[in-house]
C-alpha positions in Angstrom: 111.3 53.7 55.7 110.5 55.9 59.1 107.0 53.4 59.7 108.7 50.5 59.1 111.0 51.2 61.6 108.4 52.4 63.9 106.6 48.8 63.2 110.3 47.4 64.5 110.6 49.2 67.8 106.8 48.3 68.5 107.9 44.4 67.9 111.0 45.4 70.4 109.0 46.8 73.2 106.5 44.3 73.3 108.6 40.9 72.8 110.5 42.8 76.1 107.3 43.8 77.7 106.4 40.0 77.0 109.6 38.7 78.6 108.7 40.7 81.7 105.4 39.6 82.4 106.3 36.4 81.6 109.6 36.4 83.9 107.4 38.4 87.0 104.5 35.3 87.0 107.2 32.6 86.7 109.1 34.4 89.4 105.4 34.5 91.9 104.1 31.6 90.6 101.0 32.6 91.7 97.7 34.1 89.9 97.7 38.2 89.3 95.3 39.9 87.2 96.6 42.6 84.0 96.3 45.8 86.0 98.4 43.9 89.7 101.0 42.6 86.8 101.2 46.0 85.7 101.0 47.8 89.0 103.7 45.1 90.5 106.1 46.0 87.8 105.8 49.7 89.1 104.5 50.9 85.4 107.2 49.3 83.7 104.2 47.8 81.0 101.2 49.6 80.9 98.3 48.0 81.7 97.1 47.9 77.8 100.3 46.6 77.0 100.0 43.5 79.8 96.6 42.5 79.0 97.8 42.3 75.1 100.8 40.0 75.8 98.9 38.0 78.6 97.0 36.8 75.8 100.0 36.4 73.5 101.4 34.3 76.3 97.8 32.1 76.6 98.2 31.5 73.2 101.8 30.0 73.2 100.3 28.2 76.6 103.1 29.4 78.5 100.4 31.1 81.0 97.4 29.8 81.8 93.8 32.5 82.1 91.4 31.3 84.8 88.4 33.6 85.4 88.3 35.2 88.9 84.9 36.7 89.7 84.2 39.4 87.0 87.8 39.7 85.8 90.8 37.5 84.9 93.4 36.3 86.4 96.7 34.8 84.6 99.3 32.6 86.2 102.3 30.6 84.7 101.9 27.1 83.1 103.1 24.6 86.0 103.6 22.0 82.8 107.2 23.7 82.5 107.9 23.0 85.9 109.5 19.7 86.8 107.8 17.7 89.4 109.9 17.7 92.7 111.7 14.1 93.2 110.7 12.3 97.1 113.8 13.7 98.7 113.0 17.4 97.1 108.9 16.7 99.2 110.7 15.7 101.9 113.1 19.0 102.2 110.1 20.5 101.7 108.0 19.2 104.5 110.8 19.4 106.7 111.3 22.9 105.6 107.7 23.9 106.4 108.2 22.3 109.9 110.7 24.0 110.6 109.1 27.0 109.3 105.9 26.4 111.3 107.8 26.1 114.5 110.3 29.2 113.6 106.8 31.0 113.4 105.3 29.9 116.7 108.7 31.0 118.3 107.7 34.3 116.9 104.1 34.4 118.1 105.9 33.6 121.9 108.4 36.4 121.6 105.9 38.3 120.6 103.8 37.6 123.7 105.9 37.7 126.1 107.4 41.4 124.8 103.6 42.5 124.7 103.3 41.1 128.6 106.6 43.1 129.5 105.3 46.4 127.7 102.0 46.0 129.2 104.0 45.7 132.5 105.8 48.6 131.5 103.1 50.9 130.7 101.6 50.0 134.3 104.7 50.5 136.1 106.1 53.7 136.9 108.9 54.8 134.4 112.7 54.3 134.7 112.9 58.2 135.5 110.2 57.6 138.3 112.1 54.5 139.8 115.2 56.7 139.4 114.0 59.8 141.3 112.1 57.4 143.9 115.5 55.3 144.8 117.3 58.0 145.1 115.2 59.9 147.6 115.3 56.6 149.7 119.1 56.4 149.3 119.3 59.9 150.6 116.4 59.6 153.5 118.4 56.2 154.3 121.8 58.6 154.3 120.1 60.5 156.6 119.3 57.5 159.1 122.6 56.1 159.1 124.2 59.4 160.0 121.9 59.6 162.9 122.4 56.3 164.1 126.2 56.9 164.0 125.2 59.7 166.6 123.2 57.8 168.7 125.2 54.8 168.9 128.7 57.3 169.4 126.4 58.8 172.4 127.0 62.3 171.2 123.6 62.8 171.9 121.1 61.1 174.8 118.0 59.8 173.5 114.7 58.3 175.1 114.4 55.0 174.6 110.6 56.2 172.8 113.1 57.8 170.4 115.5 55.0 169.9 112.5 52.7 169.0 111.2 55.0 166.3 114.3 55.7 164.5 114.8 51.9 164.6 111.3 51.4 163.2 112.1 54.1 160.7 115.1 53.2 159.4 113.6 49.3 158.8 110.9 51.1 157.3 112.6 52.8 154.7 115.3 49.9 154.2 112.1 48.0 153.5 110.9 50.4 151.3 114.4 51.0 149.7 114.8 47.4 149.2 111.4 47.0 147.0 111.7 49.5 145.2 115.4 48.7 143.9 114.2 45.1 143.1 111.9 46.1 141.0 113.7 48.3 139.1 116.6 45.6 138.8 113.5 43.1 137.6 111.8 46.1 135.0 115.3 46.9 133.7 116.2 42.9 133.3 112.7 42.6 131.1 113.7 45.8 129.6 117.4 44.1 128.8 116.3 40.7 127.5 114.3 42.8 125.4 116.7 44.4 123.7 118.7 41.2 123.9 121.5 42.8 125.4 123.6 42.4 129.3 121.8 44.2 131.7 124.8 45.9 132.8 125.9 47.0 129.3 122.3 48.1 128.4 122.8 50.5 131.9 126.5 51.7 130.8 124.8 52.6 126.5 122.0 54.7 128.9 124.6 56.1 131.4 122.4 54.6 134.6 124.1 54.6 137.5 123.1 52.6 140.6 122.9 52.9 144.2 125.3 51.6 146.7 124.9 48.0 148.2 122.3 47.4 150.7 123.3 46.6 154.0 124.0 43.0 154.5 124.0 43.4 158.7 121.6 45.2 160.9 123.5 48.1 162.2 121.4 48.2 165.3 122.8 44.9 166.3 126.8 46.4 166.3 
């Protein structure tokens, strides 16, 4: 009585490792040798166990055994698979289209991030652009204080004087300028690529910027 009910479990466990194997290759649809079926189904059916319903299955020609180099591979029977009608093709080939052209919109994203990283990488950092701006915002502080000076007449200056604080404050304007457009243009890449508002990306890291340039030449009030 105990063996014969032995004999029935066996029967149990390999018409479900059967319906497994046979479920998994109709599921792929695609050619897998004993040991990937068995790997794929995370040890669910041993690899023994696989290989002995793989041939059940041949047998019933519900899969098909090809050879593959020096071992075999199994894949489902397309016989129980209706052939698709000319509308179902041509969902398909419109599918695959649109497919191909989702793909190639990939490979461009994927381009253009690479270009902006490789920008990045050869750029100074955020924290560099940072410190560097706001050194220039405070030497250009500095300036405008001492122009207010000179222009109020609290103190005299040669005219030698007047012409290098001129030349230095268009210097570092100059300077200051550059260097906050291209931070605004890094952080802008850095922004789209993160697909969010330039602004809002600044406010989420807690950036702050600096003041408006100058729109006038204060020499010329």
């Amino acid at each position: 009585m105990v063996k014969q009910k032995k004999s029935l479990a066996v029967k149990d466990d390999n018409a479900l490792a059967e319906q497994k194997v046979l479920d998994y290759l109709r599921k792929q649809n695609r050619p897998y040798s004993a040991t990937d079926i068995s790997n794929n189904l995370h040890g669910a059916v041993t690899k023994a166990i696989a290989q002995k319903v793989l041939t059940s299955l041949v047998d019933k020609e519900e899969v098909v055994c090809k050879p593959y180099g020096k071992q075999l591979v199994y894949v489902i029977s397309q016989e129980q698979f209706e052939s698709p009608s000319p509308d179902e093709l041509n969902n398909m080939d419109v599918e695959i289209e649109d497919l191909k052209k989702e793909a190639n919109d990939y490979k461009e994203r994927n381009k253009q991030l690479q270009s902006v990283l490789s920008g990045l990488t050869n750029s100074l950092t955020n924290e560099q652009v940072e410190e560097k701006l706001k050194t220039l915002a405070e030497k250009n502080n500095r300036n405008e204080e001492r122009l207010q000076e000179l222009k109020s007449g609290t103190k005299s200056v040669s005219v030698e004087d007047k012409n290098h604080i001129e030349a230095l404050y268009a210097k570092n304007r100059k300077l200051w300028r550059q260097r906050k457009r291209m931070f605004d243009e890094i952080f802008a890449q850095i922004a789209d690529a993160t697909e969010k508002k330039t602004r809002e990306l600044m406010d989420d890291l807690g950036i702050e910027t600096d003041p408006e340039e100058l729109k006038e030449d204060p020499f010329t009030n």
